[in-house]
C-alpha positions in Angstrom: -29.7 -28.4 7.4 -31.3 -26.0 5.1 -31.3 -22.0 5.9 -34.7 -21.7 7.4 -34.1 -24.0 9.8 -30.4 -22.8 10.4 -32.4 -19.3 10.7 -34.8 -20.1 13.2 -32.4 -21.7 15.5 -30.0 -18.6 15.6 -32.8 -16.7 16.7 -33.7 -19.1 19.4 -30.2 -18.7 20.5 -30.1 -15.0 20.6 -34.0 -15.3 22.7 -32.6 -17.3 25.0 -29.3 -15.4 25.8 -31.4 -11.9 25.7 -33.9 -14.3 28.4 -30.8 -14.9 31.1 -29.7 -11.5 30.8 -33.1 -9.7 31.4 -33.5 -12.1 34.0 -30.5 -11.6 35.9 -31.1 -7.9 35.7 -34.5 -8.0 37.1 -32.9 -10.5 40.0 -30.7 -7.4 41.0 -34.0 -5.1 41.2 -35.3 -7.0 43.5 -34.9 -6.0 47.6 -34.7 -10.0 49.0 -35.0 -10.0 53.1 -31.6 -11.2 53.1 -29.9 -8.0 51.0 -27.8 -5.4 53.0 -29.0 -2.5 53.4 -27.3 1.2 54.5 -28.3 2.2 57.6 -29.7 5.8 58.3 -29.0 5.6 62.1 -26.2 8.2 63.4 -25.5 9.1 66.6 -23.5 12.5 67.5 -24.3 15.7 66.1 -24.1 16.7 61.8 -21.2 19.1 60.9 -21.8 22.3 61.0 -24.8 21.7 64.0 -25.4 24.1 67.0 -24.1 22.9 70.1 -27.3 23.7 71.6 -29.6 22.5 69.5 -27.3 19.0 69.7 -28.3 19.2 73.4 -31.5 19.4 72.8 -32.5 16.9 70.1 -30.2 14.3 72.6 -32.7 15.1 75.3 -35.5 14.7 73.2 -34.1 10.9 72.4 -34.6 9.8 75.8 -38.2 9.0 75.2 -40.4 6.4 74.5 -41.1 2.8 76.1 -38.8 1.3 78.3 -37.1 -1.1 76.0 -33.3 -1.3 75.9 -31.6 1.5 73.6 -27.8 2.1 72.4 -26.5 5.6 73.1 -23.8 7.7 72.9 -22.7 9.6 76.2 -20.4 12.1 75.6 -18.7 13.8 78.7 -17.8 17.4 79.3 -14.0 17.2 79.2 -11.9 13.9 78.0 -11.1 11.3 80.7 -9.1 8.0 81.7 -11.1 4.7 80.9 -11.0 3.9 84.9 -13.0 7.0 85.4 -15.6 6.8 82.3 -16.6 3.4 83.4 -17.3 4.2 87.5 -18.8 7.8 86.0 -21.3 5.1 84.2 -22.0 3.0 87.4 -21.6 -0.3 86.1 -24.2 0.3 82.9 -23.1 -1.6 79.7 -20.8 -0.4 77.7 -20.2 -1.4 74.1 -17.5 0.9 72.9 -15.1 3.8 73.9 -14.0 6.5 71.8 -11.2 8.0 72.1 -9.2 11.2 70.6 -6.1 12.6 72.2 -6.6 16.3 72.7 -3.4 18.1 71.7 -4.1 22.0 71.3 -4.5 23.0 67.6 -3.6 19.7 66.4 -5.8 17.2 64.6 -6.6 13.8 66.1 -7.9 10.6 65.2 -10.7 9.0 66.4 -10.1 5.6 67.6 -13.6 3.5 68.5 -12.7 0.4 70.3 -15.5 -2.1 70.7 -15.0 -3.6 74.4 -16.3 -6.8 76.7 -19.2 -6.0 79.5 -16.2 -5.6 82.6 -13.9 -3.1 83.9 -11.0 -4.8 83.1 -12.3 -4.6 79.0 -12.2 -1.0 79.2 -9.2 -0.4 81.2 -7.4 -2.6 78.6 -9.0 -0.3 75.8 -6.2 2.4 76.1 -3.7 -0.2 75.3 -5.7 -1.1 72.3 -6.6 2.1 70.5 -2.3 2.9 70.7 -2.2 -0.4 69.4 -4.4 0.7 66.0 -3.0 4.1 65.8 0.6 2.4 66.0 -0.7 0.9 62.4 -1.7 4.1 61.0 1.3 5.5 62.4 3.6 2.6 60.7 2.1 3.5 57.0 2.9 5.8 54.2 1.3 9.0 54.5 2.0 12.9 55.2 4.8 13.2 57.7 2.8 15.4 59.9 -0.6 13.0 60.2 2.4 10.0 61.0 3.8 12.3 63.8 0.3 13.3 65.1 -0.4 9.3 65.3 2.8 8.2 66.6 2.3 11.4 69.7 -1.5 10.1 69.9 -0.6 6.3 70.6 2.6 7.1 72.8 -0.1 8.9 75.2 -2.8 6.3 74.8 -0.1 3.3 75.6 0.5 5.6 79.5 -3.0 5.4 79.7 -4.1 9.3 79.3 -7.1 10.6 79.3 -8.5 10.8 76.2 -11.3 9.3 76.3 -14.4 11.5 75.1 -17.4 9.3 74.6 -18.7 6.0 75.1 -21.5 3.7 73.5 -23.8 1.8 76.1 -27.3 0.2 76.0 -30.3 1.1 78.9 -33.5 1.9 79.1 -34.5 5.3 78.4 -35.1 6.3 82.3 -31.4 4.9 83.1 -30.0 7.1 80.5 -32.0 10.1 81.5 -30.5 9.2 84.9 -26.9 9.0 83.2 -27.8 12.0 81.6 -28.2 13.9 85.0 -24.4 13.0 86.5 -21.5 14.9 87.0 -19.1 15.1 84.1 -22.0 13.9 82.0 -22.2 16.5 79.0 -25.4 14.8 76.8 -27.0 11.4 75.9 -28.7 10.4 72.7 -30.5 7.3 72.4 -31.1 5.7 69.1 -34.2 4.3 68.0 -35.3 0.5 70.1 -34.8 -1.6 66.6 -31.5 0.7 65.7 -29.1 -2.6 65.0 -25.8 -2.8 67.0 -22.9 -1.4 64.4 -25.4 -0.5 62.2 -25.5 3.4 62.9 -22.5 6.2 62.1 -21.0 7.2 65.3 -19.8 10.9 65.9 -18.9 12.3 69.6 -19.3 15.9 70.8 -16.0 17.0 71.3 -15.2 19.1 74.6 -13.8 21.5 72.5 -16.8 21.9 70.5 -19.1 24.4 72.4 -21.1 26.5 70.5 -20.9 25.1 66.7 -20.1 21.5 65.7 -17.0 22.1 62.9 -13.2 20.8 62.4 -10.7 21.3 65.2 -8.2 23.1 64.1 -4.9 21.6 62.6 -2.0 24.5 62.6 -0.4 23.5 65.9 3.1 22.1 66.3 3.1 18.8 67.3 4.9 17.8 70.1 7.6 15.4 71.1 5.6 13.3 72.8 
């Protein structure tokens, strides 16, 4: 084969490698129906939020056709799962948050996604000291593996520390919800927000006039 040739097909080589690689780059530009996306949707108020004006834009959520929307209730003090789901009067619930109130200690936030029944939620307590029992099991600062073990110790006796649930109604059901005893706000997302799909942050009880950090200098008890 003489040098020309040899020439020209090395370039074709080198055409068709640049080819594959341009063309797998401009594949990954592309947004296909079928590509994840991160979702905007948040429920709960931003850091560093007024209380009040929390209370407000969660009002102003419960607006809008009648379709069927998630929300976040959050209540004015923590309670037992028994009581959160009769406070709710049967509506759907999809998750229940809890976080052990110990005074000026730290707590996770444990979400756990339940089953539409009574039973499902009562058996939630068990399931959040379940997770923290994990957290509680691995290597970490001393203090956060105390706080854990404390938090799941009073989940397991079924405490209540329950401060927030998800549930899905129409908007005039949750502005009923909205209205009951014990009932501290409700913010709907938007009809086509996708279950899962949304960050998830309660109101604390102990958050009442600007959304920060609870604080963390406390001893932490025995149990």
């Amino acid at each position: 084969m003489d040098e020309g040739a040899s020439f020209r097909r090395q370039l074709l080589l080198f055409l068709g490698v640049v080819g594959v690689v341009l063309l797998v780059v401009f594949a990954g530009l592309i947004d296909t129906p079928g590509k994840s996306r991160v979702s905007t949707d948040r429920l709960g108020p931003e850091q560093g939020e007024r209380v009040s004006t929390y209370l407000e834009r969660a009002q102003a959520s419960l607006t809008g056709s009648e379709q069927s929307r998630i929300a976040l209730v959050s209540f004015d003090t923590e309670v037992a799962p028994a009581q959160a789901y009769d406070m709710l009067g049967g509506v759907r619930i999809g998750e229940v948050l809890f976080q052990v109130p110990i005074p000026d200690v730290a707590t996770r936030l444990v979400v756990i996604q339940v089953g539409d029944s009574r039973e499902a939620v009562l058996d939630s307590s068990e399931i959040a000291a379940a997770e923290l029992n994990r957290f509680a099991g691995r290597s970490g600062p001393e203090r956060q593996q105390r706080v854990d073990d404390v938090s799941a110790q009073r989940l397991a006796a079924g405490c209540a520390c329950v401060v927030g649930v998800t549930v899905r109604a129409t908007p005039s059901k949750l502005t009923e919800i909205a209205a009951r005893e014990g009932v501290r706000a409700v913010e709907a997302l938007p009809a086509d927000a996708i279950a899962g799909a949304y960050a998830l942050v309660p109101l604390l009880p102990e958050q009442t006039e600007v959304v920060l950090p609870l604080p963390d200098d406390g001893a932490v008890p025995a149990a």
